[in-house]
C-alpha positions in Angstrom: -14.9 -17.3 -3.1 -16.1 -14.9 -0.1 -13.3 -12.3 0.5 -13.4 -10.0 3.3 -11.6 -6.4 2.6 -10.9 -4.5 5.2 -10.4 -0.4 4.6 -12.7 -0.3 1.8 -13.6 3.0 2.0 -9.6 3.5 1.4 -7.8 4.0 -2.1 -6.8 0.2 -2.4 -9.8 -1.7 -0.8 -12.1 0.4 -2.9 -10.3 -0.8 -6.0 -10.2 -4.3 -4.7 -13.7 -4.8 -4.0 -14.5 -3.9 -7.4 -11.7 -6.4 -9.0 -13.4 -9.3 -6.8 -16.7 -8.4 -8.1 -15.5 -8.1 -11.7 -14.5 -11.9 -11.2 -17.2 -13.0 -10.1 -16.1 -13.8 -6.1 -18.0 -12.4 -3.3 -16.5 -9.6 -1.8 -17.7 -7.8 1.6 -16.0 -4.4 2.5 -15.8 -3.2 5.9 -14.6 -0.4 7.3 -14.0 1.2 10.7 -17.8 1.8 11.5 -18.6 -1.2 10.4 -15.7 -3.3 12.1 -13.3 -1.2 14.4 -10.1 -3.8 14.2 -8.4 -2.6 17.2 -11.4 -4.3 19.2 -10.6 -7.7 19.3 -14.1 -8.7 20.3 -16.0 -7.0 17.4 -13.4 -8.4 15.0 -14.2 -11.8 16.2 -17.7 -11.2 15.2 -17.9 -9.7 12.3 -15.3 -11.5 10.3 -16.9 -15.2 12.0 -20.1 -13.8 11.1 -19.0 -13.3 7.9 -17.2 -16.9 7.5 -14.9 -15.7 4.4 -12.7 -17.9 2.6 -10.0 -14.9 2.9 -9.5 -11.9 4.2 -7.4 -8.9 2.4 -6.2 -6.4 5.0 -6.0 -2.8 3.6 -7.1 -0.9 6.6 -4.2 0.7 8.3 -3.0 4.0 10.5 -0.9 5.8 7.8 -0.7 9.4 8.9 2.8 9.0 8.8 4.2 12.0 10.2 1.6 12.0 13.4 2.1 8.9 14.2 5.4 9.8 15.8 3.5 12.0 18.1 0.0 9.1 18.6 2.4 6.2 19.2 -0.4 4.2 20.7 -3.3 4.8 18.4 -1.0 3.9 15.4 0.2 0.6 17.2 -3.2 -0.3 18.2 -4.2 -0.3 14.4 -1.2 -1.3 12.4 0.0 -4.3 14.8 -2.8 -5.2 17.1 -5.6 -4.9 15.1 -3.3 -7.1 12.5 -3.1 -9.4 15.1 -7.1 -9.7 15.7 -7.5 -10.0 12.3 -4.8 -12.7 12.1 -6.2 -15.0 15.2 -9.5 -14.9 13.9 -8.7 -16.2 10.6 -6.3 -18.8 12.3 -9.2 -20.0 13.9 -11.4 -19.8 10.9 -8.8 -21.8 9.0 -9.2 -19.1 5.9 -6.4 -17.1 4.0 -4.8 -13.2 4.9 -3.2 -11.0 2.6 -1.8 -8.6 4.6 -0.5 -5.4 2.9 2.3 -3.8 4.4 5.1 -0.9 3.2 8.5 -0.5 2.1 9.2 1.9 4.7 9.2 -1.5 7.4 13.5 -1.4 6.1 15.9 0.8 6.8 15.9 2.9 3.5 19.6 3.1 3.3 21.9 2.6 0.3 20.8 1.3 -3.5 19.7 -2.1 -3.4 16.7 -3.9 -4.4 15.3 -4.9 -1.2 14.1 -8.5 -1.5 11.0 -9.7 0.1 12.5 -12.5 2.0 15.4 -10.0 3.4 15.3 -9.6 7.6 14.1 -6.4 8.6 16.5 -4.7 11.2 15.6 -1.0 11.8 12.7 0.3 10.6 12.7 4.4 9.8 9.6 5.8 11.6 7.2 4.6 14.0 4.8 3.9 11.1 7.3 1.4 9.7 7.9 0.2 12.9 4.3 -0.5 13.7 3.6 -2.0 10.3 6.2 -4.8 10.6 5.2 -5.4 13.9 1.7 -6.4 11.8 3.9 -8.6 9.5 4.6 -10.5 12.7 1.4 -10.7 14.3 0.3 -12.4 10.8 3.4 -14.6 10.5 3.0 -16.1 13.9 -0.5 -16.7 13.8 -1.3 -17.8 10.3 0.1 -20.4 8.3 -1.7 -19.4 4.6 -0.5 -15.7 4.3 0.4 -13.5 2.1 2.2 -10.0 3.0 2.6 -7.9 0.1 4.7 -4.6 0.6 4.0 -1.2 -1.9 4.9 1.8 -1.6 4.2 5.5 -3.2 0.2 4.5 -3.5 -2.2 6.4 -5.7 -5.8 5.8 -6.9 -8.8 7.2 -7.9 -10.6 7.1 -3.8 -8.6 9.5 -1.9 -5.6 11.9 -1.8 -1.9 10.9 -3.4 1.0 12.4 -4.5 -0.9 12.8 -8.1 -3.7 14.7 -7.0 -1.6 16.9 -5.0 0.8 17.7 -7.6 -2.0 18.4 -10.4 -3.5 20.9 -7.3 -0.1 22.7 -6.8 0.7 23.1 -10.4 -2.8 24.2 -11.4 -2.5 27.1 -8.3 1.3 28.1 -8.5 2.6 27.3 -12.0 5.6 25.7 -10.1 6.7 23.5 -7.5 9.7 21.8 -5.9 10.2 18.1 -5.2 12.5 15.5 -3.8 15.1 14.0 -6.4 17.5 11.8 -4.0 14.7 9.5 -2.4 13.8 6.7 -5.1 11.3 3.9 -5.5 8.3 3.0 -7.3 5.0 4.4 -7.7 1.8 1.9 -7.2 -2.0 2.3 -9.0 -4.1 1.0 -6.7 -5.9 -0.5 -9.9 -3.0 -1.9 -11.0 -2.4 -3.3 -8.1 -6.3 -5.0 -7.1 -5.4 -7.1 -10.2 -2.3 -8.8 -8.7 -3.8 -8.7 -5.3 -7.1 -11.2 -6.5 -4.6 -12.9 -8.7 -2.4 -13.8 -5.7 -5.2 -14.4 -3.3 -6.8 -17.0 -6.0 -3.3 -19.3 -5.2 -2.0 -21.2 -2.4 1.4 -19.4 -3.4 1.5 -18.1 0.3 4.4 -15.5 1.6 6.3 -12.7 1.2 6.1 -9.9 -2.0 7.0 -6.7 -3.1 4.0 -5.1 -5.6 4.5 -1.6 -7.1 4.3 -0.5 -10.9 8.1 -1.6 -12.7 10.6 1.0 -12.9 12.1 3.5 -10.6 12.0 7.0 -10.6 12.5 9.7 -8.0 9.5 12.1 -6.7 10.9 14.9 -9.3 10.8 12.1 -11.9 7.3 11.2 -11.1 5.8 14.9 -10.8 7.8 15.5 -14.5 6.0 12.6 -15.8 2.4 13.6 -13.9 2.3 17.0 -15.9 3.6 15.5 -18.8 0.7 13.4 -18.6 -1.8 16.2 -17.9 -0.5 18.8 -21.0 0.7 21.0 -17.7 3.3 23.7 -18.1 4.8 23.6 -14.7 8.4 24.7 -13.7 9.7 21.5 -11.3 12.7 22.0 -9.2 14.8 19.0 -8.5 16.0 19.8 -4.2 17.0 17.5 -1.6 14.9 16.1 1.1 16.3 17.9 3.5 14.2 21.1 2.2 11.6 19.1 3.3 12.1 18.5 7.2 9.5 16.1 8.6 8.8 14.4 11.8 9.1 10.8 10.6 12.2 10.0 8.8 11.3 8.6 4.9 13.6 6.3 3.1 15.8 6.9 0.3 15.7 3.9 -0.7 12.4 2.5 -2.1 13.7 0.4 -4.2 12.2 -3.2 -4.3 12.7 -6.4 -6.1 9.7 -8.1 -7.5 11.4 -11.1 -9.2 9.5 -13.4 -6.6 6.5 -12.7 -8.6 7.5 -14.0 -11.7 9.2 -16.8 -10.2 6.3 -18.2 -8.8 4.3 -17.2 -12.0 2.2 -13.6 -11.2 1.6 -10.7 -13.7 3.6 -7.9 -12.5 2.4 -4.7 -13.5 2.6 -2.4 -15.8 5.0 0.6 -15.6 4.9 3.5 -13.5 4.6 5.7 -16.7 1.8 3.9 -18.1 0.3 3.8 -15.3 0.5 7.6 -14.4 -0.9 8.4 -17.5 -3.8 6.2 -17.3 -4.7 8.1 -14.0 -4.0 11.2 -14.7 -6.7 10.6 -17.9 -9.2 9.4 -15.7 -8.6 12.5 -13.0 -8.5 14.8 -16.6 -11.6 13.4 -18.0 -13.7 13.3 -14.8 -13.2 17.2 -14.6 
């Protein structure tokens, strides 16, 4: 199968491009000098050119925070170059994953959001922008697959992970958020699922991040655990973290519809921590 990625110089295309090629499919990663999505013309090229039998969508504006203030450039990328990508494959009669975020719901109270549940009020403009892709690829193609994540981390670019190893390596302490919960999601991890789910006709709406919840306090108390760090880490509220775009509190996200129609979920966030935080330990 030929599988064009989009955002593969990004944390999750990189590691998806490498899955499909461990398989055995043909995967070709493009990028924003390669194939700027936002221009409807050069996407009609270069994914027709390319003739895949499905396209996985990683590349996405996710500067969260300045996207409230570049409105337009964050739309332009998010929803319209969604939609491009979603006409062109319409036409071409081939599959799209898209992958979205859990910040496209409201992030109030303690529920598992479902996949299937109606979005009514996005948080930021980023969330806002991204569920406006989820549209763009429902009303144009009929074999999709939108898969939401959240708290992302891999090996090709910056995360909450490398961050926190940086902070506690200059400062011997640090203070994170304990009352906004959720999941973490290895990119790794994650690839797996994605070619798993790409290789079916089991089209729709998913929720993918490692099982278990935790808070950000929990998950930087497990990432120097996992590194042999002694760090002091404050449990504080997000509000001694003031940012332009409002972030949820509630992350949390069901992910029965992947058993039910028969996927691997995977692993959990702890195991997966620690297998990253090894691989960030052992490269240095």
């Amino acid at each position: 199968m030929k599988v064009l990625v989009t955002g593969v110089k990004g944390q999750l295309g990189f590691d998806v491009v490498n899955e499909l090629k461990k398989r055995g499919h043909t995967p070709v990663g493009v990028d924003v000098e390669d194939m700027d999505i936002t221009d409807a013309d050069a996407v009609d090229r270069v994914v027709g050119e390319a003739a895949p039998d499905a396209v996985i969508h990683c590349a996405a504006y996710t500067a969260v925070d300045r996207a409230e203030e570049d409105v337009d450039t964050c739309r332009r990328v998010n929803a319209y170059g969604t939609e491009n990508i979603a006409k062109v494959c319409a036409r071409l009669g081939c599959k799209l994953m898209y992958i979205s975020t859990d910040y496209v719901f409201d992030g109030e109270g303690t529920r598992l959001w479902e996949p299937d549940d109606a979005v009514t009020k996005p948080l930021n403009v980023y969330g806002q922008t991204k569920y406006e892709g989820e549209l763009a690829v429902r009303a144009n193609v009929s074999k999709y697959f939108i898969v939401r994540i959240a708290w992302v981390f891999g090996v090709n670019g910056n995360n909450f992970i490398k961050t926190m190893l940086r902070l506690g390596k200059e400062r011997g302490a640090v203070s994170v958020v304990n009352d906004q919960i959720g999941s973490p999601t290895y990119t790794y991890d994650l690839a797996v699922l994605l070619c798993d789910m790409i290789e079916s006709d089991k089209y729709g709406n998913y929720h993918a991040t490692n099982e278990g919840l935790c808070s950000w306090y929990d998950f930087a108390c497990e990432i120097f655990k996992c590194a042999g760090m002694d760090v002091k880490v404050t449990p504080v509220p997000a509000t001694e973290f003031p940012s332009k775009a409002k972030r949820p509190y509630n992350s949390r996200m069901s992910k029965e519809k992947l058993s039910e129609n028969g996927f691997k979920r995977l692993p959990s966030w702890q195991d997966a921590t620690k297998r990253y935080v090894d691989i960030l330990i052992n490269k240095k």
